[in-house]
C-alpha positions as MATLAB code, in Angstrom:
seq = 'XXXXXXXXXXXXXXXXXXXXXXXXXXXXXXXXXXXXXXXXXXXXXXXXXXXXXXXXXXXXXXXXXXXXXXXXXXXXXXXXXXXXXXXXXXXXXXXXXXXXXXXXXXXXXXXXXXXXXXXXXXXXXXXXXXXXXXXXXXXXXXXXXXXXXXXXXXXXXXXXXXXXXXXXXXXXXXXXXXXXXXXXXXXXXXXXXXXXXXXXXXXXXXXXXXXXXXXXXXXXXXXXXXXXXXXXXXXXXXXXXXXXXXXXXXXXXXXXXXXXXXXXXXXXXXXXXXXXXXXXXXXXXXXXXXXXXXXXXXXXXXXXXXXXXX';
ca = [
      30.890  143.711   57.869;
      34.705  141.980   56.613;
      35.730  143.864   60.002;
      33.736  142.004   62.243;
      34.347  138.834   60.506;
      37.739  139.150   60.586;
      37.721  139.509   64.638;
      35.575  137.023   64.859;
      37.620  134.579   62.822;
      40.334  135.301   65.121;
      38.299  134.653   68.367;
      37.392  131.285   66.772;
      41.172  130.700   66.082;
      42.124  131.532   69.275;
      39.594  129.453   71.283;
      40.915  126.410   69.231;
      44.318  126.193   69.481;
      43.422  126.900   73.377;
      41.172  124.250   73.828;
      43.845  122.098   71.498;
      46.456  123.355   73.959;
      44.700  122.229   77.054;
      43.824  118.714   75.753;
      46.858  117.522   73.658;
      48.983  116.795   76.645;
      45.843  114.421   77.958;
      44.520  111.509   76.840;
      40.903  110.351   77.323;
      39.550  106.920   78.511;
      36.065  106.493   79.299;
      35.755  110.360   79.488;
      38.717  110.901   82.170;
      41.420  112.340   81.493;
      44.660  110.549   81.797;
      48.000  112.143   81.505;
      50.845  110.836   78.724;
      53.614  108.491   80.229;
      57.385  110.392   79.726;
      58.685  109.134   76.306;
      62.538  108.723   75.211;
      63.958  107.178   78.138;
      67.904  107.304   78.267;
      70.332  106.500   80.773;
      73.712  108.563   80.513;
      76.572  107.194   82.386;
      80.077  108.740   82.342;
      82.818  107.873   85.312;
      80.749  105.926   87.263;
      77.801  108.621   86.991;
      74.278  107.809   86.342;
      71.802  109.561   85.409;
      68.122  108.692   83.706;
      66.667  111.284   81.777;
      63.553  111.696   79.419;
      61.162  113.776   77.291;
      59.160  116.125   79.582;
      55.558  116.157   79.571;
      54.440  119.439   79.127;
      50.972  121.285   79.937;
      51.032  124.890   79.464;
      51.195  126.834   82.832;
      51.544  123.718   84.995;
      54.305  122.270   86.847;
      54.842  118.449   86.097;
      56.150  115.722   88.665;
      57.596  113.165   87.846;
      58.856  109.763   90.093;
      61.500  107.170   89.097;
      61.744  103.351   90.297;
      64.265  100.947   89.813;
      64.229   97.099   90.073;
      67.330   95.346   90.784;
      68.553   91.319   89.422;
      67.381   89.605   92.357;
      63.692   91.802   92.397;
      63.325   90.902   88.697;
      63.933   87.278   88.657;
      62.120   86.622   92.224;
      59.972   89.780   93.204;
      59.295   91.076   90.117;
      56.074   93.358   91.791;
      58.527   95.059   93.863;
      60.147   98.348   92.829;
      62.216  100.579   94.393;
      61.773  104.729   94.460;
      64.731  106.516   93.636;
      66.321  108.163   96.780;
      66.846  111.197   95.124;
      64.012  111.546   92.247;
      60.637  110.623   93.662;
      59.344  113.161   93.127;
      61.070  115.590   90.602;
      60.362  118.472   88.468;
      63.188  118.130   86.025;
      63.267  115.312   83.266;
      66.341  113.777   84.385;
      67.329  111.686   87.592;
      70.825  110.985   88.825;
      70.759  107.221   90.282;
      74.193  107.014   90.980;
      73.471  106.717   94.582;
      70.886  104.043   93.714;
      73.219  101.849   91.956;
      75.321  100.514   94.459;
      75.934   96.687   92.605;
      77.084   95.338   89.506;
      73.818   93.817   88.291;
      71.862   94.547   85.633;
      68.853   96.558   86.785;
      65.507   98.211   85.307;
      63.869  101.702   85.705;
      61.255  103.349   84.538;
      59.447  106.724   85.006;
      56.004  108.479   85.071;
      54.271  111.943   85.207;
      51.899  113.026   88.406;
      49.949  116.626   87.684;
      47.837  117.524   90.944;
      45.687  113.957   90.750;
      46.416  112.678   87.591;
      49.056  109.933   87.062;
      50.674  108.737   84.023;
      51.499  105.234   83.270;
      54.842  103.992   83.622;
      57.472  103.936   80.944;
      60.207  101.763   81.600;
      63.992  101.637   80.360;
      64.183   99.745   76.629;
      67.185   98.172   77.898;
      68.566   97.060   81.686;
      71.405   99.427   82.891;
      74.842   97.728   84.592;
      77.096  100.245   85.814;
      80.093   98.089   83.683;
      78.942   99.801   80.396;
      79.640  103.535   82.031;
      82.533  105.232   80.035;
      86.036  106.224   81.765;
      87.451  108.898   80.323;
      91.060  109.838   80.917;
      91.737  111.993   84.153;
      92.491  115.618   84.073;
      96.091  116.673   85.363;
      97.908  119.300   86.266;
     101.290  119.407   86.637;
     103.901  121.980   89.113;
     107.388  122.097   90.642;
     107.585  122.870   94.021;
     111.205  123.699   93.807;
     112.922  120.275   92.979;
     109.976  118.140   93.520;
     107.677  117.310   90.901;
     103.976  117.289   91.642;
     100.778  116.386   89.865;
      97.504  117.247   90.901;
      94.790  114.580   89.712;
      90.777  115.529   88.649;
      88.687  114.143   91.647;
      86.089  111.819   90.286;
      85.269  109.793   93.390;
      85.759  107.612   95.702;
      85.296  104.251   93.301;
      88.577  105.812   91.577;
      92.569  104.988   91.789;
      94.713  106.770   89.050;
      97.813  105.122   87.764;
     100.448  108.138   87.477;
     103.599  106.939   84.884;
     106.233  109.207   84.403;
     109.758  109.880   83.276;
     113.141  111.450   82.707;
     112.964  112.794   79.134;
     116.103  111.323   77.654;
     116.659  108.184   75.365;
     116.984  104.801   77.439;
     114.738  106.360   80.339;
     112.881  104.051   82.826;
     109.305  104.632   83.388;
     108.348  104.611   87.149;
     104.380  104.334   87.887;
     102.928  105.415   90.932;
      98.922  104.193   92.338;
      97.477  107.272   93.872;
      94.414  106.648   96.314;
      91.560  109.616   95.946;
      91.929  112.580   98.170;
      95.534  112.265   98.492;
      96.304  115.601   96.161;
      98.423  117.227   95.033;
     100.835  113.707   94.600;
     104.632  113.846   95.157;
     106.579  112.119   92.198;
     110.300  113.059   92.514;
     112.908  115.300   93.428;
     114.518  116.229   89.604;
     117.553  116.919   88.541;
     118.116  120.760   87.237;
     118.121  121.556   83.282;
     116.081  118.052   82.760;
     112.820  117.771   81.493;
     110.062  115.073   82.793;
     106.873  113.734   81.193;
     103.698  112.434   82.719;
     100.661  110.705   82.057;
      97.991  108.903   83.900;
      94.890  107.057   83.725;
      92.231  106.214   86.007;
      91.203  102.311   87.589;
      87.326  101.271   88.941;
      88.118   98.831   91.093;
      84.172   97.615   91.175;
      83.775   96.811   87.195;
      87.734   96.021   86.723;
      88.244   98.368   83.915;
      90.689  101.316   83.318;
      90.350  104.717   81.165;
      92.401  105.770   78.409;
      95.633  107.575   78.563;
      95.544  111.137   79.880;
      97.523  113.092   77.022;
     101.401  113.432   77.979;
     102.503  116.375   79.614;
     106.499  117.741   80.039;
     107.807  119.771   82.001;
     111.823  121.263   81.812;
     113.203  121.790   85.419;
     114.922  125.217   85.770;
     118.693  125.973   85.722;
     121.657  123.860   84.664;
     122.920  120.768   85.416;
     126.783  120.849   87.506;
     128.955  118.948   85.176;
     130.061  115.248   86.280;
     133.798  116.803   87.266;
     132.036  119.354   89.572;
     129.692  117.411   91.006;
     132.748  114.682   91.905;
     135.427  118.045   92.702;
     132.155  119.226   94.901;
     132.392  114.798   96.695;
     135.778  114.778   97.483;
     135.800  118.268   99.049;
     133.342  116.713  101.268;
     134.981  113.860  102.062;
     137.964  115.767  102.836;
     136.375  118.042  105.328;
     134.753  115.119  107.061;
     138.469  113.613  107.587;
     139.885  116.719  109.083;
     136.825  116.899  111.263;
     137.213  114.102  112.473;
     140.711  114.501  113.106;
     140.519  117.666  114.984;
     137.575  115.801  117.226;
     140.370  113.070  117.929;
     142.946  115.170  118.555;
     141.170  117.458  120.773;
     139.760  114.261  123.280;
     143.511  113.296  123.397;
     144.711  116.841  124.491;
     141.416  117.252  126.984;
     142.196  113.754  128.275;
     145.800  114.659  129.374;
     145.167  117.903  130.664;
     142.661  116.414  133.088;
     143.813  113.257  133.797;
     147.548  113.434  133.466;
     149.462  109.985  134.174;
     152.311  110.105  136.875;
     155.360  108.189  136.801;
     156.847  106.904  140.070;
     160.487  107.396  140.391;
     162.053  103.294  140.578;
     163.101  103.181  143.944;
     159.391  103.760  145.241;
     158.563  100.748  142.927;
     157.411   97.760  144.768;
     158.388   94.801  142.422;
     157.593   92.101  144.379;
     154.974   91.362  146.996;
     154.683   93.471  150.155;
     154.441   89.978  152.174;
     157.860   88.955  151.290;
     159.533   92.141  152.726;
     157.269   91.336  155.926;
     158.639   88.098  156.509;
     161.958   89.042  156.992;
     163.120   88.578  160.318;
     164.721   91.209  162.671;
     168.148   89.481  162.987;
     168.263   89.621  159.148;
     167.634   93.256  158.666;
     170.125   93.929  162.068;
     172.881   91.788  160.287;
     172.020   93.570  157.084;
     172.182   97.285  159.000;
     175.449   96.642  160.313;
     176.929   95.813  157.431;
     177.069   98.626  155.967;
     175.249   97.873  152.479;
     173.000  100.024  150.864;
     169.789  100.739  150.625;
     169.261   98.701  147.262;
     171.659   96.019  148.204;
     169.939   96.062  151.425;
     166.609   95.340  150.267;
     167.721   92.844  148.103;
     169.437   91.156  151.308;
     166.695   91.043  152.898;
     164.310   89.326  150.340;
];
């Protein structure tokens, strides 16, 4: 009957593209099976991150593997048979790798990919062109910048340690200098300078790989206007000489006060003259007896006396 046809037609359908299913993602060689290498190899590399990445093979309802090498200068040119598994990728079930890790000089080096499912292995496909880490792109830093009262701040993206970010900024004003500050990773947020109030300041930044020599672009420019108004210049020098002046006085008083202290605690005491010794005691020793007898009985004073008698 056209019913039965009809189902059957279907069943027929359906057994084909099942059996098509199950053997498109396999290849055979004398009758065995072999699975398809990974196709479309690409390396991605942005800020000093790697990462390898490829078409997956896919069987229906299986799980794929998949394990990356790598192959440095020195293997290629003198141990080419030697390759290296990827730390962090062998094996894998996504169909990408980050070899960042892996990377570690500035040499051109090779890599290359294959598929494992339960005992079959793919053959290898390798990278159409060497990868050195001096091709990855910099891209300009992300910024944010805040006040913390009077200081300025700017808070930097962190993009790793192989990173150094060269901060420039500046009073917004005609004639302004532009100061530039090297900020080491992990020091965040970054203090720039204490601002004036009512003036605005602009910043920008870009980052610096030490390891390949090369710089990103400029970060776009940001401004920011400091709060509240600037004290005019006659003020600000009114405000100066204030100062000054109440240092003086201070200092004054603290003078003035040591001298009054000093005499009240140490006051100095003047001897009345005749208690004055002017000369030296020996000379009033050596005068004789008879002298000062003769000298008594004449009737002289006590000044004239002493005088007599020296």
């Amino acid at each position: 009957t056209p019913t039965l046809k009809m189902i059957l037609e279907e069943i027929k359908t359906s057994l084909i593209m099942w059996v098509s299913y199950a053997l498109i993602p396999c290849l055979f060689v004398d009758g065995v099976a072999v699975l398809p290498a990974p196709q479309n190899l690409s390396m991605q590399s942005t800020n000093m991150k790697h990462v390898l990445t490829w078409s997956p093979v896919i069987v229906p309802e299986e799980i794929i593997h998949y394990s990356v090498e790598y192959q440095g200068e020195y293997e290629s040119l003198y141990t080419s048979h030697i390759w290296i598994p990827s730390s962090w990728c062998s094996p894998t079930q996504r169909p990408e790798c980050d070899i960042t890790e892996d990377i570690t000089a500035t040499v051109s080096y090779s890599l290359r990919v294959r598929a494992t499912l339960g005992s079959l292995t793919s053959a290898w496909s390798t990278l159409k062109h060497r990868f050195n880490q001096n091709s990855t792109i910099l891209t300009p830093p992300g910024m944010e910048i805040t006040m913390d009262g009077f200081h300025l701040l700017i808070k930097l993206e962190d993009l790793g340690p192989h990173f150094e970010f060269f901060v420039f900024y500046w009073r917004r004003e005609p004639g302004a200098k532009e100061h530039v500050k090297v900020v080491r990773p992990g020091i965040l947020p970054v203090y720039l300078e204490t601002v004036e109030p009512g003036a605005a300041y602009c910043v920008k930044a870009r980052t610096f790989v030490k390891a390949i020599g090369r710089h990103s672009a400029f970060s776009r420019t940001e401004c920011v206007k400091v709060q509240g108004e600037a004290l005019p210049l006659a003020l600000a020098l009114l405000a100066f000489v204030g100062f000054v002046l109440i240092l003086v006085v201070a200092l004054l008083s603290i003078w003035k006060m040591g001298r009054l202290l000093q005499h009240s605690c140490c006051p100095v005491v003047m001897l009345p003259n005749t208690l004055k010794i002017t000369n030296s005691p020996q000379k009033l020793i050596s005068c004789r007896k008879e002298e000062v007898e003769a000298c008594v009985t004449s009737g002289l004073s006590s000044e004239e006396l002493l005088k007599a008698c020296i």
